[in-house]
KEKEKE-42816 format. One record per residue (C-alpha): residue in three letters; x, y, z. Coordinates in nm, 3 decimals. Layout:
+------+---------+---------+---------+
: code :      px :      py :      pz :
+------+---------+---------+---------+
:  ALA :       X :       Y :       Z :
...
+------+---------+---------+---------+
This chain:
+------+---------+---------+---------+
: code :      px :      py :      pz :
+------+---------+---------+---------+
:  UNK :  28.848 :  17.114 :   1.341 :
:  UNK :  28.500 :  17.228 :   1.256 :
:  UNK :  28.423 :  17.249 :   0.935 :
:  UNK :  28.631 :  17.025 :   0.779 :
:  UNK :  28.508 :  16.731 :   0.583 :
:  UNK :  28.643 :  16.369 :   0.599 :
:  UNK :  28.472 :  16.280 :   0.236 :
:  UNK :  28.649 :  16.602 :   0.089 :
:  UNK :  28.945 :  16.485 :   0.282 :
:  UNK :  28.933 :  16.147 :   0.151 :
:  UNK :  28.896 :  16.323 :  -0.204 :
:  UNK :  29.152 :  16.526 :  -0.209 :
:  UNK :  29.434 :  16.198 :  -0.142 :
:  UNK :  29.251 :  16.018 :  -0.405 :
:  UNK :  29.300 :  16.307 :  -0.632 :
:  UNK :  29.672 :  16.353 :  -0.526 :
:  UNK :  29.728 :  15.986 :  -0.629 :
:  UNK :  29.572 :  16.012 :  -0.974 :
:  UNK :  29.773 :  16.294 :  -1.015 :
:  UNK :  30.094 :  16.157 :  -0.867 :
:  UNK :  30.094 :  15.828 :  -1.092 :
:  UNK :  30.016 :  16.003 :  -1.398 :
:  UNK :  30.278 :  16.246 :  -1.355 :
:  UNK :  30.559 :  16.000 :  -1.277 :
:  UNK :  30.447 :  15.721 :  -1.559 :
:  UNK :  30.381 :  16.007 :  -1.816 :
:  UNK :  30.545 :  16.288 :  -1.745 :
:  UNK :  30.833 :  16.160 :  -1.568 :
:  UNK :  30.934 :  15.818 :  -1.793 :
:  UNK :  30.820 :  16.019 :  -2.123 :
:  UNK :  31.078 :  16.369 :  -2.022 :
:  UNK :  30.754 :  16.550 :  -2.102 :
:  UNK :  30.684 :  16.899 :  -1.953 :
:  UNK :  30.389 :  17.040 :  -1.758 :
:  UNK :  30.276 :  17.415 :  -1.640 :
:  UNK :  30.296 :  17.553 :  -1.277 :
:  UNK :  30.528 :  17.434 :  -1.029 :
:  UNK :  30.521 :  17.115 :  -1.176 :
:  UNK :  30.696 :  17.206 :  -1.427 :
:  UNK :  30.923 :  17.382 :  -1.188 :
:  UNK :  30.995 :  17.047 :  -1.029 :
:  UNK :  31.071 :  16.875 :  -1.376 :
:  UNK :  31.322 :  17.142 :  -1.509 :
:  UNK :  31.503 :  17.088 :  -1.151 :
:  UNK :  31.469 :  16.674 :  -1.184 :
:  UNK :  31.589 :  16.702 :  -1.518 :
:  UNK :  31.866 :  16.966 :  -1.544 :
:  UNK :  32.000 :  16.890 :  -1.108 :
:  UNK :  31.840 :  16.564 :  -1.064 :
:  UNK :  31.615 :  16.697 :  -0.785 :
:  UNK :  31.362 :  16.519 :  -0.643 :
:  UNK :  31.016 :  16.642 :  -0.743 :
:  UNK :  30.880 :  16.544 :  -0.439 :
:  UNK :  31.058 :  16.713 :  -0.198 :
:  UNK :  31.103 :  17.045 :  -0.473 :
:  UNK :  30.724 :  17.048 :  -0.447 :
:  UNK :  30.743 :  17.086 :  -0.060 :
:  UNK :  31.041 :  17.341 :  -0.097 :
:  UNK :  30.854 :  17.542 :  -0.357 :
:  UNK :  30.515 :  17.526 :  -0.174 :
:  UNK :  30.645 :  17.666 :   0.192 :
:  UNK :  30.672 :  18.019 :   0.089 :
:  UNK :  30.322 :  17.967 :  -0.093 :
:  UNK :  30.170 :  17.904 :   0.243 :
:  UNK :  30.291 :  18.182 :   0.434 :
:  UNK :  30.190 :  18.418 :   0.157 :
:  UNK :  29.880 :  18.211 :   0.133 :
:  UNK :  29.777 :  18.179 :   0.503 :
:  UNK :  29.602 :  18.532 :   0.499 :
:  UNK :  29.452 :  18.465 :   0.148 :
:  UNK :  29.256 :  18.145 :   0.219 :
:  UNK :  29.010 :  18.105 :   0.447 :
:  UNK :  29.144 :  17.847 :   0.765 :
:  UNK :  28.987 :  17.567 :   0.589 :
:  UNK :  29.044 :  17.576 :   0.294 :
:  UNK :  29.442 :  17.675 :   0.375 :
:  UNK :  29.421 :  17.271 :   0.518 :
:  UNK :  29.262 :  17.124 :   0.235 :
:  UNK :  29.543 :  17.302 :   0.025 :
:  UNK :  29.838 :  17.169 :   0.333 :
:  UNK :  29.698 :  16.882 :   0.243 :
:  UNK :  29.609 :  16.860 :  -0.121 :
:  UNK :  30.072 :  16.970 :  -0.121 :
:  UNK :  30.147 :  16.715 :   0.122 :
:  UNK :  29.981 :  16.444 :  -0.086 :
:  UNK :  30.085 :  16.536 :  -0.393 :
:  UNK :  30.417 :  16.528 :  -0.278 :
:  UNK :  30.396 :  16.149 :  -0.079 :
:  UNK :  30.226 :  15.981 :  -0.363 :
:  UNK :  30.556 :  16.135 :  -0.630 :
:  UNK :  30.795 :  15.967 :  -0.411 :
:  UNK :  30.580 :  15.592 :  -0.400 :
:  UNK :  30.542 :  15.623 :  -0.708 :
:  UNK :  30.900 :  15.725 :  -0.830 :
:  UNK :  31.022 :  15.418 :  -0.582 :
:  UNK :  30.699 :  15.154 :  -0.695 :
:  UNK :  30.656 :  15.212 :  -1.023 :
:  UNK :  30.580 :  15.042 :  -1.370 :
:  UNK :  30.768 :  15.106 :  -1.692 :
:  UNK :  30.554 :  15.158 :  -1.965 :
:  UNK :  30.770 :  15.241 :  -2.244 :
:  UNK :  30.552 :  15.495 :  -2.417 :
:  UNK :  30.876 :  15.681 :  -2.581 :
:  UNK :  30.819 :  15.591 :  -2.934 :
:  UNK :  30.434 :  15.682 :  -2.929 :
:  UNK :  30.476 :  16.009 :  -2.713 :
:  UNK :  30.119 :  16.112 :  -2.858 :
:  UNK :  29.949 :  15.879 :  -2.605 :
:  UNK :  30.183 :  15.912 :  -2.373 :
:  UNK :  30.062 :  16.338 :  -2.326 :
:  UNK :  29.684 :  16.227 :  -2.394 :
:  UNK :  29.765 :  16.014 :  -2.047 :
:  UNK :  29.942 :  16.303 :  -1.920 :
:  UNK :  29.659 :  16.534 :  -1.945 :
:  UNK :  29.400 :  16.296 :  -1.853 :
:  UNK :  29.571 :  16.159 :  -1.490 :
:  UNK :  29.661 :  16.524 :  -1.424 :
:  UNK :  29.313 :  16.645 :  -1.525 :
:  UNK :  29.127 :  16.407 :  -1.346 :
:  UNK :  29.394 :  16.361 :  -1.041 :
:  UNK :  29.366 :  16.773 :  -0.996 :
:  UNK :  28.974 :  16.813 :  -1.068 :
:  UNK :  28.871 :  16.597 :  -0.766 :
:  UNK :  29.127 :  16.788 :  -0.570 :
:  UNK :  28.946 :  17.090 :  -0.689 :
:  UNK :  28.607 :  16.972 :  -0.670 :
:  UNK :  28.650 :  16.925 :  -0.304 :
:  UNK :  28.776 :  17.234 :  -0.196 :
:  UNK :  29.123 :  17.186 :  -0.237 :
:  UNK :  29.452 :  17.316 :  -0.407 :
:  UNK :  29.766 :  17.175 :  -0.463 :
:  UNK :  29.899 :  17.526 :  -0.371 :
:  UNK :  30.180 :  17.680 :  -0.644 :
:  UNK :  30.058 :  17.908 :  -0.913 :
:  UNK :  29.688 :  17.924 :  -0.749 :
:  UNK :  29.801 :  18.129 :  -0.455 :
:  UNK :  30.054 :  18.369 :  -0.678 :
:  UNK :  29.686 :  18.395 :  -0.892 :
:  UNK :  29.510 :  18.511 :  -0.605 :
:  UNK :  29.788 :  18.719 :  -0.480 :
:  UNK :  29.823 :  18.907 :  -0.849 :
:  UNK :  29.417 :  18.904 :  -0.842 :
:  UNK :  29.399 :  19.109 :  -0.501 :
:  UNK :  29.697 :  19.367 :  -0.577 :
:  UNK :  29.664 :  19.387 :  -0.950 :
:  UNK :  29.380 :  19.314 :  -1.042 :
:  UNK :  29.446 :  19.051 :  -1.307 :
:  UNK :  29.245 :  18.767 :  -1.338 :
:  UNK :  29.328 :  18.400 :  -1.208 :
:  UNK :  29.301 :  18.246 :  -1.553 :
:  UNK :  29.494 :  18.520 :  -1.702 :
:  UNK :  29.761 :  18.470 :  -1.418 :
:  UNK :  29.781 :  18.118 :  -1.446 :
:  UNK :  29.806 :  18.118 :  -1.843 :
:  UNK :  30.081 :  18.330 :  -1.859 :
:  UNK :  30.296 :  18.157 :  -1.553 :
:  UNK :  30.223 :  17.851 :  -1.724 :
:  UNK :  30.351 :  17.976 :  -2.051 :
:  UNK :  30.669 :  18.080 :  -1.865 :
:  UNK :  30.756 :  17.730 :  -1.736 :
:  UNK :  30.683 :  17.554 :  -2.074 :
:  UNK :  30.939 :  17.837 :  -2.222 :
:  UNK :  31.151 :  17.755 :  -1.967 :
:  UNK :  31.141 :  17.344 :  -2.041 :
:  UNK :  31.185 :  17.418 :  -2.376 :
:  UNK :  31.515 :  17.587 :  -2.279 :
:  UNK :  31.650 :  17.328 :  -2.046 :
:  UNK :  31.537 :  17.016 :  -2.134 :
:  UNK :  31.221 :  16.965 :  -2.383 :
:  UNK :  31.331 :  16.945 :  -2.790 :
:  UNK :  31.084 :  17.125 :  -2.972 :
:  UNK :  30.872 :  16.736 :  -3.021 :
:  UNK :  30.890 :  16.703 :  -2.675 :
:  UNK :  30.746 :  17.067 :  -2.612 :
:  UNK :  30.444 :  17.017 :  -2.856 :
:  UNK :  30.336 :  16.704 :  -2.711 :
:  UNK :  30.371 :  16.895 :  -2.335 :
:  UNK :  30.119 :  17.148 :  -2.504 :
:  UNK :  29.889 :  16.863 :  -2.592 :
:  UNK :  29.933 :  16.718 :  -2.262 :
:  UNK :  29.818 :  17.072 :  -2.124 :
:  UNK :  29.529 :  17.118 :  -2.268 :
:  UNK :  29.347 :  16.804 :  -2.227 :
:  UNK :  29.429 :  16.822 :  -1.872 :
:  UNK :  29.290 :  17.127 :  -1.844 :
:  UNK :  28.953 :  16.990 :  -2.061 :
:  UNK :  28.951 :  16.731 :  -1.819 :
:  UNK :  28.934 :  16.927 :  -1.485 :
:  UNK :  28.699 :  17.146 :  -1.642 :
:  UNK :  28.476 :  16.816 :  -1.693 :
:  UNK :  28.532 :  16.706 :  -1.346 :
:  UNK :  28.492 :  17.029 :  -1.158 :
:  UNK :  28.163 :  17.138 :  -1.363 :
:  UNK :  28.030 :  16.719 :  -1.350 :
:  UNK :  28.052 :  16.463 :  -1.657 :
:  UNK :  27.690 :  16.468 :  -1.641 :
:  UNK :  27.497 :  16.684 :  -1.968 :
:  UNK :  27.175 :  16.742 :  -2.056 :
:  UNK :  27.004 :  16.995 :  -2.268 :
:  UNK :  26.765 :  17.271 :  -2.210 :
:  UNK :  26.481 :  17.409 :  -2.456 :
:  UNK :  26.303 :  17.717 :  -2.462 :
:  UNK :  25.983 :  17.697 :  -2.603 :
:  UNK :  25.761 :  17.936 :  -2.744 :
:  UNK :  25.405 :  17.846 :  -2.926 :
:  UNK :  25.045 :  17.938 :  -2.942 :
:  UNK :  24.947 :  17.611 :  -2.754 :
:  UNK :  25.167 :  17.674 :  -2.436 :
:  UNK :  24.978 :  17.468 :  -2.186 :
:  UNK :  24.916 :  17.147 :  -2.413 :
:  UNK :  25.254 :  17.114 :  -2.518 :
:  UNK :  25.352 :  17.147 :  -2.124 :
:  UNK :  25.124 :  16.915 :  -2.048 :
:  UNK :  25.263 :  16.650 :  -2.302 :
:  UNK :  25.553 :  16.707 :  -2.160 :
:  UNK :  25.484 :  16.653 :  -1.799 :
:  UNK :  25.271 :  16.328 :  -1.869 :
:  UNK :  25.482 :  16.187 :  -2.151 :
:  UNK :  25.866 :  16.266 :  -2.062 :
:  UNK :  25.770 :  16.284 :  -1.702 :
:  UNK :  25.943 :  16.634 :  -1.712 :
:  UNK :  25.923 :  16.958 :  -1.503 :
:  UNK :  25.809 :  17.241 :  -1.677 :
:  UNK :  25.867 :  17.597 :  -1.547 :
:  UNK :  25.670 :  17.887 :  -1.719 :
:  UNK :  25.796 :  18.262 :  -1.780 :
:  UNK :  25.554 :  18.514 :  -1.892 :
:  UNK :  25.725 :  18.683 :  -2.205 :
:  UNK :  25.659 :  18.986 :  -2.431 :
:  UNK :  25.744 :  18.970 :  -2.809 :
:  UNK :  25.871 :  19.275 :  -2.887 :
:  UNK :  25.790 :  19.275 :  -3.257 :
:  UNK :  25.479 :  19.128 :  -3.254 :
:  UNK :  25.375 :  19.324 :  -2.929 :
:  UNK :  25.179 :  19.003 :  -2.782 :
:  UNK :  25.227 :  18.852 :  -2.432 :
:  UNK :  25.309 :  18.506 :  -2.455 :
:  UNK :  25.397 :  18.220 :  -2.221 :
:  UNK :  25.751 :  18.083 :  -2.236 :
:  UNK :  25.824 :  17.713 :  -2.163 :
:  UNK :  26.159 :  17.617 :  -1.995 :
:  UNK :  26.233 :  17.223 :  -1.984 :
:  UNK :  26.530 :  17.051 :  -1.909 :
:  UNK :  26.600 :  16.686 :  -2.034 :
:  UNK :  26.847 :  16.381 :  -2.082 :
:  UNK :  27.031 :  16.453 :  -2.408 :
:  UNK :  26.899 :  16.169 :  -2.545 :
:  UNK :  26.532 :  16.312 :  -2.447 :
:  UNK :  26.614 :  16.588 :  -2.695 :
:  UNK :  26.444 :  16.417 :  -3.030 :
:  UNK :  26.129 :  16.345 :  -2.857 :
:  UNK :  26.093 :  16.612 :  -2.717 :
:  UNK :  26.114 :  16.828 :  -3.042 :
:  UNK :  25.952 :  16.561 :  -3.161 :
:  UNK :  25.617 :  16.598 :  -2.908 :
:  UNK :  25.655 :  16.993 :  -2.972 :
:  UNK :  25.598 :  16.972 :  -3.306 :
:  UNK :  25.348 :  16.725 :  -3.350 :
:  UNK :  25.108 :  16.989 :  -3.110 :
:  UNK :  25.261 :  17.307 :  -3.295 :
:  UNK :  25.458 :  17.301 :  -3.616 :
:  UNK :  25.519 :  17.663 :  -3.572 :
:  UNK :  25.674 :  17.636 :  -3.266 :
:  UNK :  25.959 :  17.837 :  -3.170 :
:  UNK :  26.262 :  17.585 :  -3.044 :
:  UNK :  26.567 :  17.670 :  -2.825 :
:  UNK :  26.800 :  17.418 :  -2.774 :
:  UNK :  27.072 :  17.473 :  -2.468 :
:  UNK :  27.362 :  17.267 :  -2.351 :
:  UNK :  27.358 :  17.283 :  -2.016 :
:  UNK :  27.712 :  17.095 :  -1.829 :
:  UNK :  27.581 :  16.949 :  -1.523 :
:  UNK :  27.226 :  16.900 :  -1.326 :
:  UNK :  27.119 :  16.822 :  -0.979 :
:  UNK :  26.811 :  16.770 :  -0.849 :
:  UNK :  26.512 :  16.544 :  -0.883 :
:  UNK :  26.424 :  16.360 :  -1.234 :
:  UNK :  26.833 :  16.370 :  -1.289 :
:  UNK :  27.115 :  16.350 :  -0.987 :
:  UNK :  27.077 :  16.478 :  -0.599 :
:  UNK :  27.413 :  16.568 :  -0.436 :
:  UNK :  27.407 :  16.501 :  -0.063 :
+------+---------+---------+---------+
């Protein structure tokens, strides 16, 4: 079908499996909760010994037909497919799988938790996908209520972490799902916005073009130039924007002030870079 991507594809399975064995060999062994219709699928594997892989399935059909009119026709296969994955990988797993007998130190068992799921559900992300569930109710309570997706998904999360809590999680057990929550979703953040930082710095001095061209011959840097106005001092003055390696950042302040002690120094974390001098995505 055109448009679709076999690298994105190829993505999205390797970000169902990630997903898959963390949430079996953490999640799963350890009784330990999770948000969306995951956690849908534990309460029903714990309380009615369902299995999550075919709940996920269940639960996901009427997604798709609400969904179908939502997504656009490509990305509605990624997310058939992102489901589909998820749910093949939870039964290998459940039926090849290694006991790790992390009940006694449930701490790292959630820090696992949240880093499979994180990373496992990031990729999926990062390549267009979804692993349908809560997104699709999001987008659905976006477009008719106007609530926001992360304001959506909080609160339905919230709801299924009660709902553990009332079936099946203790109140340990509950904590540690909370921990296990919010380093996964630190971790997709990481992977979605790219593991890659670097730091920006606005620069402002009387010796503009010296200190740029430092820069450029020294670092081997880009510099782009805005033409500013200080409002106080009612002077024009050129403003240096650089970006650099975080571990560029000392020199560079370094090299600033060594032309221009007085120089005014901005210093901005930026999360991820392309392009040339750092990383080119195809």
């Amino acid at each position: 079908m055109k448009g679709l991507n076999i690298r994105n594809i190829i993505g999205i399975i390797i970000g169902a499996a990630i997903y898959s064995f963390g949430f079996v060999h953490f999640n799963m062994q350890n009784e330990l909760g999770e948000g969306g219709f995951s956690g849908i699928t534990l309460i029903l594997y714990f309380t009615l010994n369902l299995d999550p892989a075919i709940m996920n399935l269940i639960l996901n059909i009427p997604m798709f037909i609400l969904g179908w009119k939502l997504f656009r026709r490509i990305e509605f296969i990624y997310t058939i497919i992102g489901t589909v994955s998820v749910s093949v990988f939870l039964r290998l797993f459940q039926v090849y799988q290694f006991k790790l007998n992390l009940q006694d130190d449930l701490l790292l068992a959630s820090l696992f938790a949240g880093v499979f799921v994180g990373i496992g559900l990031g990729i999926i992300f990062r390549c267009g996908g979804t692993t349908g569930g809560v997104d699709i109710i999001a987008r659905i309570a976006n477009k008719y209520l106007g609530w926001s997706m992360g304001r959506t998904m909080f609160l339905f999360d919230a709801f299924v972490i009660l709902a553990s809590w009332a079936t099946f999680l203790d109140a340990r057990s509950m904590m540690y799902t909370l921990v296990a929550v919010y380093v996964g979703a630190r971790v997709i953040d990481m992977v979605q916005e790219g593991a890659y930082s670097a730091k920006a710095a606005l620069i402002i001095s009387n010796h503009p073009e010296e200190i740029a061209n430092f820069i450029s011959e020294k670092m081997e840097r880009g510099i782009t130039v805005f033409h500013g106005y200080g409002h106080y001092t009612k002077q024009s003055k050129d403003v240096l924007y650089c970006i650099v390696a975080t571990r560029e950042i000392v020199r560079l302040k370094s090299i600033v002030r060594s032309i221009d002690p007085n120089a005014f120094v901005s210093i901005i974390d930026v999360r991820d870079v392309t392009g040339e001098g750092f990383k080119i995505d195809d």
